[in-house]
CHARMM-style PDB file with segment names, atoms N, HN, CA, C and O in Angstrom:
ATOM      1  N   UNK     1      85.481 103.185 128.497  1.00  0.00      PROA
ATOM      2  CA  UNK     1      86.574 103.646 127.626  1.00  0.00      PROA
ATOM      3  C   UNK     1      87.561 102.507 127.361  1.00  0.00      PROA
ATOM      4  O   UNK     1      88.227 102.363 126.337  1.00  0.00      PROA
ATOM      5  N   UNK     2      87.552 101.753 128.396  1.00  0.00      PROA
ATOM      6  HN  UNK     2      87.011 101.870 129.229  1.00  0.00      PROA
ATOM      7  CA  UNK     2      88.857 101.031 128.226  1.00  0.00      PROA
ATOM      8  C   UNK     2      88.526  99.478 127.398  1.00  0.00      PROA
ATOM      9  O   UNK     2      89.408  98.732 126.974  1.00  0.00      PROA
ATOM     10  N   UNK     3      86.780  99.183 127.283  1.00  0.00      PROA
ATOM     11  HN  UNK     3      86.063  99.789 127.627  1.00  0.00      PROA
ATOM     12  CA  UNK     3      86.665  98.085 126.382  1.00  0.00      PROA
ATOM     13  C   UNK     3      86.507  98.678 125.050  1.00  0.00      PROA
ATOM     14  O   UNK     3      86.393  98.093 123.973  1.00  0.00      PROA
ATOM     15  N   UNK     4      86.523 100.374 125.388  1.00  0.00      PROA
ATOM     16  HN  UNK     4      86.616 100.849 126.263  1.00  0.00      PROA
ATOM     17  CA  UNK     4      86.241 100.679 123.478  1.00  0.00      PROA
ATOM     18  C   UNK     4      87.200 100.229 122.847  1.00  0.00      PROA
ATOM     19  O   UNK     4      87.231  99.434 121.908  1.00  0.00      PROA
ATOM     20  N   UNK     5      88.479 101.077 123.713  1.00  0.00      PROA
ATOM     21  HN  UNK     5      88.454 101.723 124.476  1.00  0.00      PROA
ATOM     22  CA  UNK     5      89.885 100.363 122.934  1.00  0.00      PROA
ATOM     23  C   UNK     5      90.268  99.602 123.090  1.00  0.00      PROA
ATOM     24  O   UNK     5      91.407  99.506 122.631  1.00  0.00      PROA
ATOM     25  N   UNK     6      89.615  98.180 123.984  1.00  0.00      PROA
ATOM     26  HN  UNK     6      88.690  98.259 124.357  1.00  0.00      PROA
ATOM     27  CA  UNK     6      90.161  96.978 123.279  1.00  0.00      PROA
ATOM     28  C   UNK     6      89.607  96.454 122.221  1.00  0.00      PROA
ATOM     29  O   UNK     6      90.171  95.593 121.546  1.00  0.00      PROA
ATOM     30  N   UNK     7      88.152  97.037 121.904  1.00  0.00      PROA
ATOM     31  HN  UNK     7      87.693  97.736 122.453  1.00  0.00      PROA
ATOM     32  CA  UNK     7      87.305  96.916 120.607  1.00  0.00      PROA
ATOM     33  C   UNK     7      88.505  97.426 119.339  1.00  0.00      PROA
ATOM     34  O   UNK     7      89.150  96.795 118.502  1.00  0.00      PROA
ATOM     35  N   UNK     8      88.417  98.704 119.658  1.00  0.00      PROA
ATOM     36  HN  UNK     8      87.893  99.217 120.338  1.00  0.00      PROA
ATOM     37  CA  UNK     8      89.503  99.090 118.508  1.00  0.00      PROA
ATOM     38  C   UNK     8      90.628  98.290 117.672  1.00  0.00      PROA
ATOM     39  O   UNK     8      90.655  97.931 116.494  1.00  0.00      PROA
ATOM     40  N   UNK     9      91.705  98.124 118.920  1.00  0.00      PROA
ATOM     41  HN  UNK     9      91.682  98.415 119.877  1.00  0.00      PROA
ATOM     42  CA  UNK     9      92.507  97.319 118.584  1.00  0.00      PROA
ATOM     43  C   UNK     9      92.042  96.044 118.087  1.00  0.00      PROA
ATOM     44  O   UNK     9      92.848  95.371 117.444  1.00  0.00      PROA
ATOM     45  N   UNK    10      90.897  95.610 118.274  1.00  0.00      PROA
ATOM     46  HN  UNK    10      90.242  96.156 118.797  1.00  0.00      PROA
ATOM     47  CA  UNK    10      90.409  93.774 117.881  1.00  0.00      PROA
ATOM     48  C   UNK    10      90.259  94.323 116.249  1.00  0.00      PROA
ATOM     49  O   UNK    10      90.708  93.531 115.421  1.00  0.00      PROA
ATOM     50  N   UNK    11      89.832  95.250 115.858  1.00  0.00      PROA
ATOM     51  HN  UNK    11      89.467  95.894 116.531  1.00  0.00      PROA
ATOM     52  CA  UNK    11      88.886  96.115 114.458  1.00  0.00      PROA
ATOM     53  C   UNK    11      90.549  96.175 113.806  1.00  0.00      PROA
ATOM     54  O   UNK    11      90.639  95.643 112.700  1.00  0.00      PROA
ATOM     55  N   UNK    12      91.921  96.792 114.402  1.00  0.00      PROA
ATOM     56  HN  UNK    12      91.848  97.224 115.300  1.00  0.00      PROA
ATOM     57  CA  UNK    12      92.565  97.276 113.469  1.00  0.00      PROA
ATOM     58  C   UNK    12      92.977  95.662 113.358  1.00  0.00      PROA
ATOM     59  O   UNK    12      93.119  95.218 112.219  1.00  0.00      PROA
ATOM     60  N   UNK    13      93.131  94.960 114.246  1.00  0.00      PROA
ATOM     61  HN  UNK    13      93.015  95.320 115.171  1.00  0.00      PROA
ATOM     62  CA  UNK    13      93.923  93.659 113.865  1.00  0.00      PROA
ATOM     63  C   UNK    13      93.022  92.776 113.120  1.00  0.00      PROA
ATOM     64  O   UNK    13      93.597  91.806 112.627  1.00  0.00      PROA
ATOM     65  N   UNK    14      91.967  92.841 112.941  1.00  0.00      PROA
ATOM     66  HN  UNK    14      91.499  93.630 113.341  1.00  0.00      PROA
ATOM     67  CA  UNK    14      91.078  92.129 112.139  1.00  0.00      PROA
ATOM     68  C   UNK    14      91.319  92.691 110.783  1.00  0.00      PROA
ATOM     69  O   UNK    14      91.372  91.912 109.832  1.00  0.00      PROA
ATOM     70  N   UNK    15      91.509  94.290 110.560  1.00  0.00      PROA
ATOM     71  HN  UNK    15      91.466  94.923 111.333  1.00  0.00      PROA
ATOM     72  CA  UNK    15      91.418  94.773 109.301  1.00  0.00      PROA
ATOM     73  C   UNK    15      93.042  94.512 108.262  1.00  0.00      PROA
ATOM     74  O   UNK    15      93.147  94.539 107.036  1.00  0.00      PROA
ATOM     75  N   UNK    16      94.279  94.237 109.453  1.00  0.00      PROA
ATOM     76  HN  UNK    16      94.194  94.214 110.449  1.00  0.00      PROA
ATOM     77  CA  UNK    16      95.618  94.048 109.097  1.00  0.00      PROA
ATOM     78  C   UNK    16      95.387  92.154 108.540  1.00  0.00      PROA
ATOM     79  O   UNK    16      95.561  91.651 107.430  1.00  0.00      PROA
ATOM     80  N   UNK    17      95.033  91.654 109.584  1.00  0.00      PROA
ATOM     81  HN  UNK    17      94.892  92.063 110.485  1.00  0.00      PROA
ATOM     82  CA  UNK    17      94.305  90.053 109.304  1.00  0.00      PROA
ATOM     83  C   UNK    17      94.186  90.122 107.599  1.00  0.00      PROA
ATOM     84  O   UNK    17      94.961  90.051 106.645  1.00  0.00      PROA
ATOM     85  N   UNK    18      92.871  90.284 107.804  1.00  0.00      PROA
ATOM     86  HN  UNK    18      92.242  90.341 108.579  1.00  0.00      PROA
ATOM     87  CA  UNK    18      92.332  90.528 106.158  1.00  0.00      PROA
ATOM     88  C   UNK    18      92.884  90.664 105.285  1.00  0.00      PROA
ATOM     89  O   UNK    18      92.837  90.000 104.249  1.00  0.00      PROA
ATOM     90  N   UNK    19      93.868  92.049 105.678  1.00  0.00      PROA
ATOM     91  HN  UNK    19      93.906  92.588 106.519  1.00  0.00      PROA
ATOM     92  CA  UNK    19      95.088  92.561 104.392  1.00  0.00      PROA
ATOM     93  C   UNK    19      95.942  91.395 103.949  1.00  0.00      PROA
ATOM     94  O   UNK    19      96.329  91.125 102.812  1.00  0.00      PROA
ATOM     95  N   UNK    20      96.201  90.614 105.353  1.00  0.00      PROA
ATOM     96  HN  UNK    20      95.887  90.833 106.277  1.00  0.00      PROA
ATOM     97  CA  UNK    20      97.600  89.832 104.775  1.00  0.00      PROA
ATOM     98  C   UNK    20      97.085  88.601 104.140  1.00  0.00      PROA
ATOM     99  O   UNK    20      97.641  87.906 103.289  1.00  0.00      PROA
ATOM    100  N   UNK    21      95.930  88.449 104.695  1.00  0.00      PROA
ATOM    101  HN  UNK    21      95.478  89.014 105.385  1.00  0.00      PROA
ATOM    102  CA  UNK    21      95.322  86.916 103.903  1.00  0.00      PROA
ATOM    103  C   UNK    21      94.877  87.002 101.987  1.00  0.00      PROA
ATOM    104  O   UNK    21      94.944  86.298 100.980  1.00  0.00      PROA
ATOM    105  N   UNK    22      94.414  88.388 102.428  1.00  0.00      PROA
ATOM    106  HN  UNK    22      94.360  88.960 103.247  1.00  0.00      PROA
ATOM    107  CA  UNK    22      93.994  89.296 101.077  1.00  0.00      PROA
ATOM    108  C   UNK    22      95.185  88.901  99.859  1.00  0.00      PROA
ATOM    109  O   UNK    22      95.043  88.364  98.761  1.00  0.00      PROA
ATOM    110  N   UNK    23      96.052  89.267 100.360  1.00  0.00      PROA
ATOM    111  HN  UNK    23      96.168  89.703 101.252  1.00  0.00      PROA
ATOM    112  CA  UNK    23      97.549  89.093  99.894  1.00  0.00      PROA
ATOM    113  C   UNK    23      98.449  87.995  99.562  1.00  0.00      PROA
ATOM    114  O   UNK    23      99.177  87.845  98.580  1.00  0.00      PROA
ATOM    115  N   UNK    24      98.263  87.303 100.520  1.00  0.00      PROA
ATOM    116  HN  UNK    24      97.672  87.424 101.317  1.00  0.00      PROA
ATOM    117  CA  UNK    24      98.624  85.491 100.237  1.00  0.00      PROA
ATOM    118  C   UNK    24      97.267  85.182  99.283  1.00  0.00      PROA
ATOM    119  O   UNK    24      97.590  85.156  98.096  1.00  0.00      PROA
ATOM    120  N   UNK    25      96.375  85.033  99.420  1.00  0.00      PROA
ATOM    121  HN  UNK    25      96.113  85.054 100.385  1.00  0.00      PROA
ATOM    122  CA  UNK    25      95.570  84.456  98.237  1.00  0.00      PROA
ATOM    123  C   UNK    25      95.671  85.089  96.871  1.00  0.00      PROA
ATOM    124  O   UNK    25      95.461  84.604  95.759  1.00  0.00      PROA
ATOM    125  N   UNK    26      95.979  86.078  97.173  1.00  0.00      PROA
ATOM    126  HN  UNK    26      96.150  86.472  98.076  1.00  0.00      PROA
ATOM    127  CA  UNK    26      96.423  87.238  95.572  1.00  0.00      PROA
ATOM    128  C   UNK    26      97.648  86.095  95.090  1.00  0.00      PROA
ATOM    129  O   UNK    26      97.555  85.191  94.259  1.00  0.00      PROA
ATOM    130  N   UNK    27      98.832  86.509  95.953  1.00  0.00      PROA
ATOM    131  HN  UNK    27      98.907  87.243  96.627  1.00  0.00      PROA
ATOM    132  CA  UNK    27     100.086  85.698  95.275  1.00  0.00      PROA
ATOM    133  C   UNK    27     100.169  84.072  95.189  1.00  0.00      PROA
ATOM    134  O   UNK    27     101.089  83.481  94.623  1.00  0.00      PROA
ATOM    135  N   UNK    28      98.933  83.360  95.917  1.00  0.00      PROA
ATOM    136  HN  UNK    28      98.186  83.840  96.376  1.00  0.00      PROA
ATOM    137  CA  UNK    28      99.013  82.106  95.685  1.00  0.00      PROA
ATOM    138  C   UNK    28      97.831  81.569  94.717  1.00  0.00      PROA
ATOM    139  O   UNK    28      97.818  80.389  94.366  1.00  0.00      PROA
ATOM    140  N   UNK    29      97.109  82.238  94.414  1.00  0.00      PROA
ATOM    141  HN  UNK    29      97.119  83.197  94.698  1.00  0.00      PROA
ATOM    142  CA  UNK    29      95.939  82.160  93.561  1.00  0.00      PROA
ATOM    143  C   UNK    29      95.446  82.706  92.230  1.00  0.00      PROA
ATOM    144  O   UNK    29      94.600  82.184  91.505  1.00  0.00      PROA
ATOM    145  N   UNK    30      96.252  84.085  91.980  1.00  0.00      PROA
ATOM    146  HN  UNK    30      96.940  84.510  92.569  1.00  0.00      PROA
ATOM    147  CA  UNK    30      96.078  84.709  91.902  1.00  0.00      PROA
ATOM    148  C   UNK    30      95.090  85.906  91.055  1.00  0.00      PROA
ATOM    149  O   UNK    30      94.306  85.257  90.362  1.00  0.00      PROA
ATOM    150  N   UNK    31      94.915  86.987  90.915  1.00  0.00      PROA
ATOM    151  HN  UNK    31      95.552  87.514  91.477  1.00  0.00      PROA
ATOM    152  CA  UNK    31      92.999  87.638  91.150  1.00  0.00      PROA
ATOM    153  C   UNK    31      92.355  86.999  90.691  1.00  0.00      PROA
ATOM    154  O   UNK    31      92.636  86.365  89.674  1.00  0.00      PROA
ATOM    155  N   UNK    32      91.118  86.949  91.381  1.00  0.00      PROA
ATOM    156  HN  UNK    32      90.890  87.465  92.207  1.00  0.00      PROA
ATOM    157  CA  UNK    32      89.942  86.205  91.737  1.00  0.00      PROA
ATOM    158  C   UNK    32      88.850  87.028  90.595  1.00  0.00      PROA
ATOM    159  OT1 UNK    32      87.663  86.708  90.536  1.00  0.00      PROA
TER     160      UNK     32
END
């Protein structure tokens, strides 16, 4: 149980990751 949710948490911070990079390349590039 307790490596699921450190799996979890690695998944939401990978998916917040993404968002914000998602986001800086939008406003520094912008759509692709």
């Amino acid at each position: 149980m307790r490596t699921k949710n450190i799996l979890e948490c690695e998944h939401i911070n990978v998916r917040l990751f993404n968002q914000k990079t998602g986001q800086w390349f939008k406003s520094n590039y912008g759509p692709t």
